[in-house]
N, C-alpha and C positions, 0 to 999 in steps of 0.2 A: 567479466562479461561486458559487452559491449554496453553501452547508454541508449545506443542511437536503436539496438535490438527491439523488434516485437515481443521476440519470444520473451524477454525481460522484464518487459511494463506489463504483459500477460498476467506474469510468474506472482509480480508485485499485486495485480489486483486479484488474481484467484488466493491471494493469503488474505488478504484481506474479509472478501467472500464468505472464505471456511473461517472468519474469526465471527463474524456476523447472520449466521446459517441459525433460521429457525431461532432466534433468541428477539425477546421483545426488547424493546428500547429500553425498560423498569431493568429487564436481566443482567444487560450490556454495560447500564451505568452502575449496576453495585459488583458489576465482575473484576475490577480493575489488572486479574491477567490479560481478559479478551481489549479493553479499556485499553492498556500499552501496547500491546501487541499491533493494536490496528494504528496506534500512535505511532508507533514505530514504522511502521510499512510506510505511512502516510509522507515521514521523515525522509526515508529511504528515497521517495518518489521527487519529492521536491530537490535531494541532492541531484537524480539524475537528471530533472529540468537543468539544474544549472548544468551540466556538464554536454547538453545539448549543444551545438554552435547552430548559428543564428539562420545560417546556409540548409540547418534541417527544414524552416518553417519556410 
């Protein structure tokens, strides 16, 4: 999939979203599936900054 894609950075925060739906902040820290999961997206987001060239911004 492209970097430079909407549909991508979309994809990456609606995972994020449904990791964080309805759950209180007390939920989220002792859930540590939902905890990596969002860690992970989060990961995911910052490799495709870099993969951005400079000509996007």
């Amino acid at each position: 999939m492209n970097c430079e894609s909407g549909m991508y950075w979309m994809l990456l925060i609606k995972e994020i979203e449904s990791y964080l739906q309805i759950v209180s902040l007390n939920d989220f820290l002792a859930n540590s599936e939902k905890r990596f999961a969002t860690i992970k997206q989060l990961e995911i987001i910052g490799e495709a900054c870099a993969c951005i060239g400079v000509s996007f911004f």
